[in-house]
MISE-394029 format. One line per 4 residues: number of its first residue (from 1); their letters; for each residue x, z, y of C-alpha. Coordinates in steps of 0.001 Angstrom, whole numbers, always signed. Last residue first. Example, Ala and Ser with C-alpha at 12.3 -4.5 7.8 and 13.67 -1.06 7.14 Angstrom:
2) sa) +13670:+7140:-1060 ~ +12300:+7800:-4500
***
This chain:
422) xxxx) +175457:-191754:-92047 ~ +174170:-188714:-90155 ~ +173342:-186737:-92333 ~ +176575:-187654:-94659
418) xxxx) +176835:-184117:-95198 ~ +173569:-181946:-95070 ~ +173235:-179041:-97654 ~ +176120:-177102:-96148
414) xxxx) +178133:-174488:-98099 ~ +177621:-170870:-98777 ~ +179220:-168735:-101209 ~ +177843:-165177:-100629
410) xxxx) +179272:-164317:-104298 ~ +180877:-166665:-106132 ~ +179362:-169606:-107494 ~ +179770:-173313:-108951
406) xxxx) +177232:-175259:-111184 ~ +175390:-175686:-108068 ~ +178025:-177371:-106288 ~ +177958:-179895:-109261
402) xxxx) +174495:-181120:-108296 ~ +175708:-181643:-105065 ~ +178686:-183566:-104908 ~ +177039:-186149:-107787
398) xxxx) +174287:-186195:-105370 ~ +176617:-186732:-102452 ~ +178392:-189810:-104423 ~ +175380:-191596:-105259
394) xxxx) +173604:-191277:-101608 ~ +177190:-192685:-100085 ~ +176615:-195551:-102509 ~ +178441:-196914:-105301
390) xxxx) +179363:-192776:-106286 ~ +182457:-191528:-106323 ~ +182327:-187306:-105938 ~ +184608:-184462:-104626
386) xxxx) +183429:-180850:-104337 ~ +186115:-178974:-102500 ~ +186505:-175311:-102991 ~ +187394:-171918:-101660
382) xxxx) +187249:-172650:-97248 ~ +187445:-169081:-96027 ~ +190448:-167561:-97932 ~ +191384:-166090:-101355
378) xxxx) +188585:-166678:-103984 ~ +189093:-165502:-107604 ~ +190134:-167239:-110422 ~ +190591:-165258:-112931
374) xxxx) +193335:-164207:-115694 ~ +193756:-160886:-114489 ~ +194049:-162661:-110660 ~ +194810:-166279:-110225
370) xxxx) +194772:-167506:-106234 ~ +191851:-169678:-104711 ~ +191025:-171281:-101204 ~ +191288:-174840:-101303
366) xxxx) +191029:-175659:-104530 ~ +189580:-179190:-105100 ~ +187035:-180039:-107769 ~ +186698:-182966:-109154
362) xxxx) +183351:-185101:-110181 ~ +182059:-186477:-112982 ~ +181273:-183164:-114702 ~ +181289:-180161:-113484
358) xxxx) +180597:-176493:-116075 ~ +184072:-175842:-116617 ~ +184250:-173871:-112729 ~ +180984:-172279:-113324
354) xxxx) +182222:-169206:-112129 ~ +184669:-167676:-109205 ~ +185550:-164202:-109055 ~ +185320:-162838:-105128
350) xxxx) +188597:-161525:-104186 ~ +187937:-162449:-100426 ~ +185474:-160986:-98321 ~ +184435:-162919:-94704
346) xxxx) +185023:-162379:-91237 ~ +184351:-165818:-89283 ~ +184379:-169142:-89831 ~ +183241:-167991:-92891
342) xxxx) +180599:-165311:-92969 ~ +179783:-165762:-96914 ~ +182844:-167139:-98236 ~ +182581:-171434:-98087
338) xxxx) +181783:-173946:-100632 ~ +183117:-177554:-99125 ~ +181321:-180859:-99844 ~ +183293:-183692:-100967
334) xxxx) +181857:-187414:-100694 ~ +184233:-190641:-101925 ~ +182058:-194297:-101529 ~ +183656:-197031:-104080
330) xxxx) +185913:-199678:-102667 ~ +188643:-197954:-104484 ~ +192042:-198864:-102802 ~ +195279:-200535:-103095
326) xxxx) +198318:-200000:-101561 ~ +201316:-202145:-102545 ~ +204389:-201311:-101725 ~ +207278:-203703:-100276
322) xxxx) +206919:-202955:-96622 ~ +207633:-199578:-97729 ~ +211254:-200131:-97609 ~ +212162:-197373:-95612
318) xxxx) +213627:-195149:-99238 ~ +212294:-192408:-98174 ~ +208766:-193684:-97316 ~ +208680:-196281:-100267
314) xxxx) +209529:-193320:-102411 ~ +206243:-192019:-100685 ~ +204407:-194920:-101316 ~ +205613:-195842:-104632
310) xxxx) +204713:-191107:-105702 ~ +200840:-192341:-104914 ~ +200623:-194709:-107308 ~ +197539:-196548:-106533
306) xxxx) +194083:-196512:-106762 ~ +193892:-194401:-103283 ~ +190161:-193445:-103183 ~ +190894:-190595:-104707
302) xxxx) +193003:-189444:-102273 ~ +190821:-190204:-99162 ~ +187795:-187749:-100212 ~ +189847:-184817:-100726
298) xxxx) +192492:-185214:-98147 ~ +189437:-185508:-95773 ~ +188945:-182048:-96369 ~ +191305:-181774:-94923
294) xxxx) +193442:-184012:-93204 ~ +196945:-185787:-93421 ~ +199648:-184804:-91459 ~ +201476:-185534:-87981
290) xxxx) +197979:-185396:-85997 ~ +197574:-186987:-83414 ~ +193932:-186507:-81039 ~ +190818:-187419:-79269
286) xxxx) +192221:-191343:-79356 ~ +189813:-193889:-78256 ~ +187642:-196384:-80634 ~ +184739:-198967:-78633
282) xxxx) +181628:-199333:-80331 ~ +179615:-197684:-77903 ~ +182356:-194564:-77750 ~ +183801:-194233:-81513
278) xxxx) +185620:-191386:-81500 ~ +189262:-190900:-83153 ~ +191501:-188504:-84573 ~ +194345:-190393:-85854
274) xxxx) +196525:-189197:-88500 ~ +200156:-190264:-89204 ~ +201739:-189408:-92984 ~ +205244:-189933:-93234
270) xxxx) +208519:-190945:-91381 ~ +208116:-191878:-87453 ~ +211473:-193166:-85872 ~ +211195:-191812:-82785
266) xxxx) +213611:-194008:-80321 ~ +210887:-194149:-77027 ~ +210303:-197896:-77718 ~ +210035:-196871:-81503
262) xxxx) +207228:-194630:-81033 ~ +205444:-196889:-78159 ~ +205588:-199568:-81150 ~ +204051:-197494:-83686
258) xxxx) +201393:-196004:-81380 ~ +200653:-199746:-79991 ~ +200128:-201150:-83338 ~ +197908:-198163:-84639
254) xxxx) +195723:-197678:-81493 ~ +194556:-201019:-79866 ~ +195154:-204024:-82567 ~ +194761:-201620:-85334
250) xxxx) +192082:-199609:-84006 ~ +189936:-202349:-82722 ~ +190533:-204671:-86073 ~ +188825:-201374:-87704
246) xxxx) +185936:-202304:-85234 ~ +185559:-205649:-86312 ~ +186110:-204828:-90095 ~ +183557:-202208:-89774
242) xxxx) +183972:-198340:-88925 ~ +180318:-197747:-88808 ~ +179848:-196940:-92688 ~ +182939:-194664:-93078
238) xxxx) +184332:-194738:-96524 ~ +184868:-192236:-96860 ~ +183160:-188696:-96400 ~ +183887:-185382:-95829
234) xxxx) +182865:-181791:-95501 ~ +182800:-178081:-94580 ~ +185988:-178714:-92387 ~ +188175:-176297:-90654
230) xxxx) +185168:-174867:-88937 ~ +183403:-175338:-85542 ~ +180746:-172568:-85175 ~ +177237:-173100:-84627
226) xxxx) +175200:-176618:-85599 ~ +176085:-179877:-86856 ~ +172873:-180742:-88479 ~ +173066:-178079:-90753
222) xxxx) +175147:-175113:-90006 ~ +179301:-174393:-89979 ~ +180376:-177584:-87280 ~ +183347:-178938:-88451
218) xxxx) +182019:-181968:-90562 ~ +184158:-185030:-91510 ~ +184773:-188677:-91279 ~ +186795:-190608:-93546
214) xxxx) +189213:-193712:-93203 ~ +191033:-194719:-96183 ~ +194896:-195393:-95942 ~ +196554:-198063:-93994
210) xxxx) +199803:-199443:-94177 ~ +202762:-198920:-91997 ~ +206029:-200665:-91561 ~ +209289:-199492:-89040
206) xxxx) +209822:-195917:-89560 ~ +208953:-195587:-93452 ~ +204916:-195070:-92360 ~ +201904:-193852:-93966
202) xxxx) +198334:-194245:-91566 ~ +195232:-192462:-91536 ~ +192117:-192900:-89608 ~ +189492:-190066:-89271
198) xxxx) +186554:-190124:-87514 ~ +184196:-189055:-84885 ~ +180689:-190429:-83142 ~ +180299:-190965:-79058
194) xxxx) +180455:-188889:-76231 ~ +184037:-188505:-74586 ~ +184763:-185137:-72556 ~ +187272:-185816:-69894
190) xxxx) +190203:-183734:-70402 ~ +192132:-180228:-69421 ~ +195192:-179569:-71213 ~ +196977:-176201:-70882
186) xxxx) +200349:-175182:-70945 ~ +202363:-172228:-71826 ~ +199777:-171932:-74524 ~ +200986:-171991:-77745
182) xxxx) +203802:-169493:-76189 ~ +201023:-166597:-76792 ~ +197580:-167905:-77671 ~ +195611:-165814:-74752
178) xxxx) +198830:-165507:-72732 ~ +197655:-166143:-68961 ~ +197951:-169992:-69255 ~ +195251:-169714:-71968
174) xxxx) +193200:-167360:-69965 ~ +193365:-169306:-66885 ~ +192233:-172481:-68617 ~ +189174:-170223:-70048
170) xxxx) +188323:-168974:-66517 ~ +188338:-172181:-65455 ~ +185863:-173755:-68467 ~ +183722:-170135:-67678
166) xxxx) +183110:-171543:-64152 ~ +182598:-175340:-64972 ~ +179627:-174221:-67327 ~ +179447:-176857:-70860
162) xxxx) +182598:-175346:-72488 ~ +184454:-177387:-75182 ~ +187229:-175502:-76469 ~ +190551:-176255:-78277
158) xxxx) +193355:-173611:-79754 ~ +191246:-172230:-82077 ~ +193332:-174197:-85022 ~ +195907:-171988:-85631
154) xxxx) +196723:-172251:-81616 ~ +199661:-175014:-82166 ~ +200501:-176030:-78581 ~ +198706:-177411:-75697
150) xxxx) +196215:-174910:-75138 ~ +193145:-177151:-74784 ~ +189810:-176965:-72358 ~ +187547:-180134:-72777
146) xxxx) +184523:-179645:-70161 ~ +181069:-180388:-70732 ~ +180045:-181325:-67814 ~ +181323:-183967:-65869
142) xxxx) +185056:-184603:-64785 ~ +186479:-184652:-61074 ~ +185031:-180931:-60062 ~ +187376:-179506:-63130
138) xxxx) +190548:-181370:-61351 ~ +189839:-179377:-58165 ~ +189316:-176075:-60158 ~ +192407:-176667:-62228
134) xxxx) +194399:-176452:-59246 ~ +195602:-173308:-58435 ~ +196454:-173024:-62458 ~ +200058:-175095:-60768
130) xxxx) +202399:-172335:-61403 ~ +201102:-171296:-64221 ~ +201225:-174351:-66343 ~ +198483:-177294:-65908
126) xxxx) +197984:-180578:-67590 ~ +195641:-183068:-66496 ~ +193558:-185554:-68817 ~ +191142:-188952:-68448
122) xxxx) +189879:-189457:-72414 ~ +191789:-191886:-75116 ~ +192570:-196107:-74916 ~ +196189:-196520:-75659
118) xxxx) +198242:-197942:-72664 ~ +201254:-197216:-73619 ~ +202633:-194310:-71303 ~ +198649:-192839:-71141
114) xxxx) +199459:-192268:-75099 ~ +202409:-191248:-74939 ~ +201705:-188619:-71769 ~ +198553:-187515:-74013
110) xxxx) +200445:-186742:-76752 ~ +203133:-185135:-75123 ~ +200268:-182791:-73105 ~ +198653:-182369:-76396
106) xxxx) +202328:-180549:-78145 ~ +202893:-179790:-81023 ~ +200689:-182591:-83277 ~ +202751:-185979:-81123
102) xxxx) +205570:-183261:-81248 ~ +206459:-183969:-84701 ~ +208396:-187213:-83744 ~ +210533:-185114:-82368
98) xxxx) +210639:-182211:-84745 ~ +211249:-184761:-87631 ~ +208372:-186254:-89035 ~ +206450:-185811:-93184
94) xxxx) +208002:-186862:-95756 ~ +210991:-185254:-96395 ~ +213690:-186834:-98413 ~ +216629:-185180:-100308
90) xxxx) +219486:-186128:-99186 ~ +220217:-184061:-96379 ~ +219657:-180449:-98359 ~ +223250:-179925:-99505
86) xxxx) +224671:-180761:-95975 ~ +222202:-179053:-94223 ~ +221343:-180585:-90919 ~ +218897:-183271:-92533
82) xxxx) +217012:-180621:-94296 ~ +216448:-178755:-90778 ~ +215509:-181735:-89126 ~ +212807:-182326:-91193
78) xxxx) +211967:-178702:-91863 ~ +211747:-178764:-87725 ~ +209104:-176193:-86111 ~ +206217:-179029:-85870
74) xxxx) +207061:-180328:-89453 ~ +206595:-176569:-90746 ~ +203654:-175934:-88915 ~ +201423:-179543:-89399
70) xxxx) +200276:-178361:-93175 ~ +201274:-180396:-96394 ~ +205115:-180523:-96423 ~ +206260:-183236:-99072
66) xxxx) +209886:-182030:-100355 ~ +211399:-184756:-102661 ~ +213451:-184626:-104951 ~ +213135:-181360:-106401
62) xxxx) +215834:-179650:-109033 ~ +214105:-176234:-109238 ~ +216721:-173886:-107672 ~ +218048:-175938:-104965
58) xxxx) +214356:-176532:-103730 ~ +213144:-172978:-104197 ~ +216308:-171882:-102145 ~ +215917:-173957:-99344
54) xxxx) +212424:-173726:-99126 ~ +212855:-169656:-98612 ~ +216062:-170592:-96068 ~ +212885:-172468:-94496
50) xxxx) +210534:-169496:-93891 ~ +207450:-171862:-92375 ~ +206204:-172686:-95798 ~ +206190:-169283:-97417
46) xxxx) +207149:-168766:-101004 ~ +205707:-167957:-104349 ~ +206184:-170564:-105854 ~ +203172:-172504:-107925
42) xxxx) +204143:-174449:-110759 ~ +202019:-178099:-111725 ~ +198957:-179404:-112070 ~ +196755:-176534:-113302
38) xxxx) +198744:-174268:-110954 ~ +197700:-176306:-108223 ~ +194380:-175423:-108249 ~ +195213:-171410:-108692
34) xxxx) +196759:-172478:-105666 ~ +199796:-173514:-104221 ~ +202514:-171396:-102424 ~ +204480:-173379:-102311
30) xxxx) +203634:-175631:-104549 ~ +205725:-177081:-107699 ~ +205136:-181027:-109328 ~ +207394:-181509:-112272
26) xxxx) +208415:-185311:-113532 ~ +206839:-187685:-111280 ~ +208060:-191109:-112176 ~ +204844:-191690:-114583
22) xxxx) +202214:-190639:-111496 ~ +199127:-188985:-112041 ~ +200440:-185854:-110846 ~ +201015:-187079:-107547
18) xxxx) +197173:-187347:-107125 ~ +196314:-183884:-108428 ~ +199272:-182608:-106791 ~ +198177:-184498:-103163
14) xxxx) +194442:-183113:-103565 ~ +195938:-179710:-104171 ~ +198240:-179818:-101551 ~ +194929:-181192:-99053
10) xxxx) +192834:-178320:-100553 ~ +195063:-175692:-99138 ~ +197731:-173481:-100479 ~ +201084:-175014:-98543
6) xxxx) +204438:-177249:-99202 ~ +204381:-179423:-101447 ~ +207787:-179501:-103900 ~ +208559:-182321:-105826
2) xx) +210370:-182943:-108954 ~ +211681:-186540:-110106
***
């Protein structure tokens, strides 16, 4: 079979390198891809979110499957789009229909389905403009800091946490008055939770689930989770606090109840589910859905997965996933993340990349690259994912590191502390 992934990012490469792998996978294309991708398979040059552009690339190339990698597309409806075109209808997507899709879309959804079945996550109120009068009286119910979120896709800048009640009303007001366009329409105002983050994943046909690795990851750009929040500057998996006891927590209080609230409501969930969790003196509640996997922690959850990647998804389309068998690495998975100088905010691109035959014992994930005269040159903020197994967490970070110093472009930066706090 062919498949097309959709987007550029590590987490397509991580899912072509996996796919890849597998003996019923015939051609692997990305659109666009990488210059990480390209080694896999055939990038195309087309955009995601154009779907008469997916159309065509599909038709044209035979695929069988269509796995989108970012949230955008599923949010806007390729499911539903491919299941309203009588060509397309037939070919599965994994990854949720626009309903379903909406747990991502939408935080004031989310949080309504998650306060609707009684799934532990943060006190909330949503606002639109005609009831902003009141976001000062719900503000004076919480504690500083303040949670401030526009409650649709905001390209990732779309959530704040503001420690003066002042500036977290003026922020709400911004939002609602057209800071991130329609993305914020509404806004989301919660209780801030203090504990320590992670990242659970689930694959679902509809009906079953199984569990993927966990990870956690590292927004914040400096050591010791410092300055700007990024799209990720690191991962790790397993996750040394997320126990059997407390991993019976999230299946018994989050997963379960999220899969059966889904069905109770007539959303039949197909594809990757991602929980965005905090664990709150050893109790897990919900920060967040999101309809995809993550990245980076695509690149430390993948190869972790020891088995066929392409049976789970076919087990997807075909809703008898039930009957797949999962297993996984018991090994520790570190990446670390090499970053343009100035990343998360203005940076160069068309930096040539070196040292990129130089690793060993490790593999290294494009996630910001294009081919240019026959180099690879950067092309976005996050460039490349380090990944490592080691035994320990310590084993797989120094394999991470010592081949991050084989790699360089200029001003690459990337942090020195992942797994700090582990």
């Amino acid at each position: 079979m062919n498949i097309l992934i959709l987007g550029s990012g590590g987490r397509e490469h991580a899912l072509a390198w996996k796919l890849s792998q597998s003996k019923k996978v015939h051609g692997i294309f990305s659109g666009p891809g990488n210059a990480g991708t390209a080694e896999v398979g055939t990038n195309l040059m087309i955009d995601p979110d154009n779907f008469e552009q997916v159309k065509e690339a599909v038709l044209k190339n035979d695929i069988g499957m269509l796995i989108p990698g970012p949230e955008a597309p599923l949010v806007s409806g390729i499911h539903d789009y491919f299941l309203g075109d009588e060509i397309l209808r037939n070919i599965p997507v994994i990854g949720p229909d626009r309903s379903a899709a909406r747990l991502e879309g939408s935080k004031d959804f989310a949080k309504g389905f998650l306060t609707r079945h009684e799934i532990p996550t943060s006190r909330y109120k949503t606002f639109d403009k005609s009831t902003e009068g009141g976001v000062r009286d719900f503000l004076n119910t919480l504690k500083s800091p303040y949670v401030i979120k526009a409650d649709g896709l905001a390209a990732g800048k779309g959530v704040v946490i503001i420690d003066d009640i002042g500036e977290a009303e003026e922020e709400a007001k911004a939002i609602l008055g057209g800071k991130f366009d329609k993305a914020g329409s509404k806004v989301v105002i919660e209780q801030f939770l203090k504990g320590i983050e992670l990242s659970v994943f689930i694959i679902s046909d509809g009906k079953s689930w199984k569990l993927l690795p966990e990870a956690k990851d590292y927004k914040r750009i400096g050591t010791g989770d410092t300055g700007l929040n990024t799209g990720g500057m690191g991962g790790v998996s397993p996750v040394p606090f997320a126990g059997k006891e407390f991993m019976d927590k999230i299946r018994n209080r989050i997963i379960e109840p999220t899969i059966k609230g889904l069905l109770e409501e007539g959303i039949v969930y197909k594809g990757f589910l991602f929980f965005g969790l905090i664990n709150v003196e050893g109790d897990p509640f919900v920060i967040e859905y999101n309809v995809r996997l993550g990245d980076p922690e695509s690149e430390v959850i993948i190869p972790r997965i020891r088995s066929d990647l392409f049976e789970l998804l076919e087990g997807v389309a075909q809703g008898n996933l039930s009957e797949r068998v999962l297993e996984t690495d018991e090994r520790f998975a570190t990446t670390v993340m090499l970053v343009s100088g100035g990343y998360p905010g203005s940076y160069e691109k068309g930096k040539e990349i070196s040292g990129l035959g130089s690793t060993k014992d490790c593999i290294v994930f494009h996630a910001g690259t294009k081919m240019a005269d026959n180099k690879v040159i950067t092309a976005g903020g996050r460039v490349l994912a380090v990944s490592s197994l080691g035994n320990t967490i310590q084993e797989a970070l120094e394999g991470s590191y010592r081949n991050s110093k084989l790699l360089s472009f200029d001003k690459m930066y990337y942090r020195k502390d992942i797994g700090f706090d582990l």
